[in-house]
C-alpha positions in Angstrom: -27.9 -65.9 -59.9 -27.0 -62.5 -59.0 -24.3 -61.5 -56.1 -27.7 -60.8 -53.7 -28.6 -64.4 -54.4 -27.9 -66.9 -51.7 -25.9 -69.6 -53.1 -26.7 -73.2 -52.6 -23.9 -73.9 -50.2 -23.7 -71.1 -47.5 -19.7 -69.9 -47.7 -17.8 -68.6 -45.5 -14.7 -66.0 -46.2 -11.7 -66.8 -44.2 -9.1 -64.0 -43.8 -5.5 -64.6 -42.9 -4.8 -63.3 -38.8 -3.3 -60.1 -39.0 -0.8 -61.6 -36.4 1.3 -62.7 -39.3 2.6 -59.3 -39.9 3.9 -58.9 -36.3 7.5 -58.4 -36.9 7.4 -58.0 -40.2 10.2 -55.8 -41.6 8.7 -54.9 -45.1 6.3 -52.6 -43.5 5.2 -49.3 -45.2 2.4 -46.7 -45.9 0.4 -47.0 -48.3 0.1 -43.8 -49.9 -2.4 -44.6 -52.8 -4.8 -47.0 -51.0 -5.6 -50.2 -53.4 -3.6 -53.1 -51.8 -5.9 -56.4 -51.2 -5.4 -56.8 -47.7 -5.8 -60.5 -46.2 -6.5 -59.8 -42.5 -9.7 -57.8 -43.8 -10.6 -59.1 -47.0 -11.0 -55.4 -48.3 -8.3 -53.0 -50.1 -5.9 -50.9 -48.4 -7.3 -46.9 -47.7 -4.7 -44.2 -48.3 -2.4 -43.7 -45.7 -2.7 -47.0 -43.7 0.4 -48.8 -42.1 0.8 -52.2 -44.2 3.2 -55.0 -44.4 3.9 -57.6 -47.4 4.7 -60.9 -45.7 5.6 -64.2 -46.8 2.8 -66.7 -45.9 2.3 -70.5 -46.2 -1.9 -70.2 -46.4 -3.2 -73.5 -44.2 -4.8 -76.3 -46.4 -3.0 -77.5 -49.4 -0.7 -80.5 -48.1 2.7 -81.9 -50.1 3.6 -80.0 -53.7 0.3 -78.1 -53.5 1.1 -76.0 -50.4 2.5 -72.3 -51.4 4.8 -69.3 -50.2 4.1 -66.1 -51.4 3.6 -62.3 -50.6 0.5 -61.0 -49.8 0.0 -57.3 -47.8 -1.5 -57.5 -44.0 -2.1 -54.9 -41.6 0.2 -53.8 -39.7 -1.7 -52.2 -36.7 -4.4 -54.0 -35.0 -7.0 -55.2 -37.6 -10.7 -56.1 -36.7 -11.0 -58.4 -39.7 -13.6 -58.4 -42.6 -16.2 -56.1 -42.0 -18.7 -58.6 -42.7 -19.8 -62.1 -44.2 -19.3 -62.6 -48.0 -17.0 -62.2 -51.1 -15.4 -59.2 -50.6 -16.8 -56.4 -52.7 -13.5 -54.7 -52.9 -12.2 -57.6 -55.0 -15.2 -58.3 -57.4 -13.2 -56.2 -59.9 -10.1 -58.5 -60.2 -10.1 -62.2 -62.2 -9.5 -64.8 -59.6 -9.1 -68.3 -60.4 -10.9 -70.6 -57.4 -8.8 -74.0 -56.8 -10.4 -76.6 -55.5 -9.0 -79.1 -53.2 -9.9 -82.2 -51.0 -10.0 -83.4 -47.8 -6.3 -84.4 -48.3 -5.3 -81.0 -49.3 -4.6 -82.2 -53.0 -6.4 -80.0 -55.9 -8.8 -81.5 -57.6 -10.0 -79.0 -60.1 -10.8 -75.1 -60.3 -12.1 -72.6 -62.4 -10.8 -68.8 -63.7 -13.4 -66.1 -62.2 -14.2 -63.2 -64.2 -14.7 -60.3 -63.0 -18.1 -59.4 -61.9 -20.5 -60.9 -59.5 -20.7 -64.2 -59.9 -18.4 -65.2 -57.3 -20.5 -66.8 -55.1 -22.2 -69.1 -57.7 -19.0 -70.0 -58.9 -17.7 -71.1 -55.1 -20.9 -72.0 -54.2 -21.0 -75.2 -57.5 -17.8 -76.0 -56.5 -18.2 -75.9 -52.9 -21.7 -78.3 -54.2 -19.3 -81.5 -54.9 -18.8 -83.5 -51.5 -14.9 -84.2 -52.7 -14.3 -80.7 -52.2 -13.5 -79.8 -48.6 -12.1 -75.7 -49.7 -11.1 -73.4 -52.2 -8.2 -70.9 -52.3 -8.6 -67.9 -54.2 -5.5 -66.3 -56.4 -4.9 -63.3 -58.4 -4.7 -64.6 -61.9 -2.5 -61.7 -62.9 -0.2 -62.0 -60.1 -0.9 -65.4 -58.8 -0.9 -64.5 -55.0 -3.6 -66.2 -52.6 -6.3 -64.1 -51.8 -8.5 -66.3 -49.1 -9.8 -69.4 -48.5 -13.7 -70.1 -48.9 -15.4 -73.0 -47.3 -18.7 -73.9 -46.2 -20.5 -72.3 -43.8 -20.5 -74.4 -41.0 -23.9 -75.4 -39.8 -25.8 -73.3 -37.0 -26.1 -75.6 -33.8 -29.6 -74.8 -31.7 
């Protein structure tokens, strides 16, 4: 399957609300452009107005649920600039964790780089046990985004 391939299970990207940055102290500007931003699922351009926040990511419940940096917008943010994996983070190994319905992991696998991404989430995604996954740097370990399934279209 090749990243223009529709996957089995129809995912959907969710990015963390920008609104998590209001207040936020650590703010900066990015000079060099490259950050993974998680209100837009796309890397930071050179000279935009970021934050690095502390965020609890909804879905993992009990010892799975984690704290950890990750860099927002800091003025308003529209969000991703449309459906899919984003293409600015094809480049970076990702591990994809799987969890339930209870919020407890229940497998995962280490992503290459490349295009495969989709595939990868999508067989996961395939196992009815599996309610989401949350995506991490492997190099850094920070959460990227959550992928679920696409919810149904309603008539």
């Amino acid at each position: 399957m090749t990243a223009t391939d529709a996957p089995a299970v129809p995912l959907l990207c969710v990015p963390l609300p920008a609104a998590l940055a209001d207040g936020a102290t650590g703010t900066f500007v990015d000079e060099d452009g490259g950050l993974p931003l998680r209100c837009c699922l796309r890397d930071s351009r050179p000279g935009e107005t970021v934050a690095l926040v502390s965020v609890t990511p909804p879905g993992p419940e009990g010892a799975y649920r984690e704290t950890g940096p990750v860099f927002l917008h800091t003025d308003a943010c529209t969000g991703p600039a449309g459906p899919g994996y984003p293409a600015d983070w094809r480049r970076r190994a990702q591990v994809f964790r799987a969890y339930d319905h209870e919020g407890r992991i229940v497998g995962g696998e280490v992503v290459p780089p490349g295009t495969r991404q989709e595939e990868i989430a999508g067989r996961l995604l395939a196992d009815p046990g599996v309610a989401f996954l949350q995506t991490r740097n492997v190099v850094h370990g920070c959460y990227m985004l959550t992928i679920r399934r696409e919810p149904p279209a309603t008539a």
